[in-house]
C-alpha positions in Angstrom: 0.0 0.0 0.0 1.2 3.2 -0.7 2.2 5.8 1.8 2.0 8.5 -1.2 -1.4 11.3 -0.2 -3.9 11.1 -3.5 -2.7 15.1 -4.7 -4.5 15.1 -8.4 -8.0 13.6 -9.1 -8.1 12.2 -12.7 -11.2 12.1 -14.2 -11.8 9.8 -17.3 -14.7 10.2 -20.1 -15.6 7.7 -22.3 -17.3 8.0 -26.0 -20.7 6.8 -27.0 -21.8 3.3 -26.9 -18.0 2.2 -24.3 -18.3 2.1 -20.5 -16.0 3.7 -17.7 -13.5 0.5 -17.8 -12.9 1.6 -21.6 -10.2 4.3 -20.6 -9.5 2.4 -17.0 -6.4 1.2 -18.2 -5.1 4.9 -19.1 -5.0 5.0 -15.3 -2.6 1.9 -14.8 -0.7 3.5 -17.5 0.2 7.0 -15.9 0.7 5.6 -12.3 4.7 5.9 -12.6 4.3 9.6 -13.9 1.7 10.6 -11.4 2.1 8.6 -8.3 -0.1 10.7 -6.2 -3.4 10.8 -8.6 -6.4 8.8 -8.2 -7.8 8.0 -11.0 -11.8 7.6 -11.7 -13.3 6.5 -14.5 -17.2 7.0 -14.7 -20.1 5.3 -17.3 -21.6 8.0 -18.8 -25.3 8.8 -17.0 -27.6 7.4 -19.6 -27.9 3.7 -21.6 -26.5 4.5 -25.3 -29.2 4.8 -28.0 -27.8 1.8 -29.4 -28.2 -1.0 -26.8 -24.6 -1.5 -25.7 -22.8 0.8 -23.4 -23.5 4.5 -22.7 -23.6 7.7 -23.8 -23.6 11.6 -22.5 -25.9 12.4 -24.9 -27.6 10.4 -28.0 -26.0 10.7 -31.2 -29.0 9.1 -33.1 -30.0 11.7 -35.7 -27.5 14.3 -34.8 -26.8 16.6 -37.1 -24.2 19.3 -37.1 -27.2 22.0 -36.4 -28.6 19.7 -33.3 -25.4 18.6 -32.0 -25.0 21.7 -29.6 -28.5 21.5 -28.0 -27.8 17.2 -27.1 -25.0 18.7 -25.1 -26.3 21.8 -23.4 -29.4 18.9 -22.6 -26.4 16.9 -21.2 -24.7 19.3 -18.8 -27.1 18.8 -16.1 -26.4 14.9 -15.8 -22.5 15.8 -16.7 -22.4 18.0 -13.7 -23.8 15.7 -11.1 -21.9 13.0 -12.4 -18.6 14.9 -11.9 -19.6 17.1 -9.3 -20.2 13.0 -7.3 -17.0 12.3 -7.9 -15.3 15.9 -7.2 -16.9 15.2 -3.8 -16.4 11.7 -3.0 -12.7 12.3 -3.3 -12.6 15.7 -1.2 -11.4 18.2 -4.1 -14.6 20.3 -3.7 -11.7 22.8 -2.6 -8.9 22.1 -5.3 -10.2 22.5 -9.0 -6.7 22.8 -10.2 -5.9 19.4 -9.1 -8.4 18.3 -11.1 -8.2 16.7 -14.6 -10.2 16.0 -17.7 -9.3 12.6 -19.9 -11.7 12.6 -22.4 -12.3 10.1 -25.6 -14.5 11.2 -28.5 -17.7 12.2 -26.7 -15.9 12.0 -23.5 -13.9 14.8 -24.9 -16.7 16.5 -26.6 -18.3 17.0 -22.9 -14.7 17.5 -21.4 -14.0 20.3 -23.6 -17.6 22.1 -23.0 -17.1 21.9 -19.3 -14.1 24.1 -19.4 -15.4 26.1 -22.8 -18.6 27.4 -20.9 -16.8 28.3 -17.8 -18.4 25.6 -15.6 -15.6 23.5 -14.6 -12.2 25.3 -14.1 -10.0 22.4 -13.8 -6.3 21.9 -14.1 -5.8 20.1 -17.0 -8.3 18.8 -20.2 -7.0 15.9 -22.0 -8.9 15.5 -25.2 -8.5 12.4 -28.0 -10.2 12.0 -30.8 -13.0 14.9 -30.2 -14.5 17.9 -31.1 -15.6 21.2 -29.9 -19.0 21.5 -30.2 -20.8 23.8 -27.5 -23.6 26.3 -27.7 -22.2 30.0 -28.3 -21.4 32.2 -27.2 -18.4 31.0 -24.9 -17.3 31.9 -21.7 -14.2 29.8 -21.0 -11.8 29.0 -17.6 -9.1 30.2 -20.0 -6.0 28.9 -17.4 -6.9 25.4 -18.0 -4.3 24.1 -20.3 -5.7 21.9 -22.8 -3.9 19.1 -24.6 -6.1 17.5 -27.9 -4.6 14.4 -29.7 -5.9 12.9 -33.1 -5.4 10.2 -36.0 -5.6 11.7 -39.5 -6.9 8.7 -40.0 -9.9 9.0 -38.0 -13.3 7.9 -40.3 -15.2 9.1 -37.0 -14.1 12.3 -36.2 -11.9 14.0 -38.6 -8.9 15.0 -36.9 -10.0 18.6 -38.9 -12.2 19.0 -35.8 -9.2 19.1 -33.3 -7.2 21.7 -35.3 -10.6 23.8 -35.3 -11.2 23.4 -31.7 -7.5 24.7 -31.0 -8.1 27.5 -33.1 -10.9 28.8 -31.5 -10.1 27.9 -27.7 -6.8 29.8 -28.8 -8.9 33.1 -30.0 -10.8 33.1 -26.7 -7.4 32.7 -24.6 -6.8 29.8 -23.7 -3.5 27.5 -23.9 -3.9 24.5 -26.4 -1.2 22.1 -27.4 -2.5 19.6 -30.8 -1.1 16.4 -31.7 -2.4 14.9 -35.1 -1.0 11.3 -35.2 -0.3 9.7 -39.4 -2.6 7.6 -40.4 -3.7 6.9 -36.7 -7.6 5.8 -36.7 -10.3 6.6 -33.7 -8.4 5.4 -30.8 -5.8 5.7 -28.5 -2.8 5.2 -29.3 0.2 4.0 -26.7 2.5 7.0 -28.0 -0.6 9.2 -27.7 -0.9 7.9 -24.1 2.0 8.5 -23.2 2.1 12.1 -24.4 -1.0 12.7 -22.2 0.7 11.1 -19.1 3.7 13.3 -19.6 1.5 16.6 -20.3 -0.5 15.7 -17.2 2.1 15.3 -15.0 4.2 18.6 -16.1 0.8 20.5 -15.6 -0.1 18.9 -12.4 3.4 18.9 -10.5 
């Protein structure tokens, strides 16, 4: 048992149709680099539209015009699923010890907590996602953001990260991109390993 006190709270946000043990094993991964983080990995609040898994909001008939009303709809069950957690663990107090790992539409919902001002964490993580939150934006611009992507993503075009980085850049805030060749819609380990390292120099 270690002797280390739990310092950083890592929270980790699967996509549509996974679970919370999909990203579980990021947490194994990063324990060398961040030794004194706990690491919690939620299912999304609702049952995915598709029968297997869940989901922050339903992707069933979204459209690029919809898209930002599913996830306004989905900030109240967001919040109570991360404020739960926040609590549990005792970092009511300490937002900036707090960090985002998000996955698709983990990282959809990751990056709209911190775009619309209502969670000012320490750290967003983002892979393979998207900005797409209701305007206008009011963001906690000193949360550093890192977003990785495959160009090779046929879900998400890694297009969407390189916007997303433009415009959380044009409202202030700090946002590192990688864009991974020919890299599809996952993780990869090298991408992993970049978020490990980016959390760790943020969170030191």
């Amino acid at each position: 048992m270690s002797n280390i006190a739990t310092n950083i709270l890592v929270i980790m946000l699967h996509g549509v149709g996974s679970n919370g043990a999909d990203l579980a094993p990021l947490g194994n991964a990063w324990k060398s680099v961040l030794p004194d983080a706990v690491f919690v990995s939620p299912n999304a609040p609702a049952p995915s539209s598709f029968g297997s898994g869940y989901q922050w909001f339903s992707v069933a008939g979204v459209t690029e015009e919809n898209r930002s009303d599913r996830i306004k709809d989905a900030r109240a069950a967001f919040d109570k699923t991360i404020s739960t957690i926040i609590e549990e663990h005792g970092f009511s107090d300490k937002l900036d010890r707090v960090a985002f790992v998000g996955f698709s539409q983990g990282t959809i919902m990751s990056l709209d907590a911190v775009a619309s001002g209502r969670w000012p964490v320490g750290a967003v993580v983002g892979f393979s996602g998207r900005l797409a939150s209701p305007l206008p934006l009011s963001p906690a611009t000193a949360t550093p953001i890192l977003l990785i992507h495959g160009s090779a993503d046929p879900v998400i075009p890694a297009a969407e990260t390189t916007k997303a980085a433009a415009a959380l850049e044009a409202l202030g805030m700090k946002v590192e991109t990688v864009i991974q060749p020919g890299l599809p819609h996952t993780i990869s380990g090298e991408g992993a390993a970049k978020a490990g390292s980016f959390l760790a120099e943020i969170l030191k």
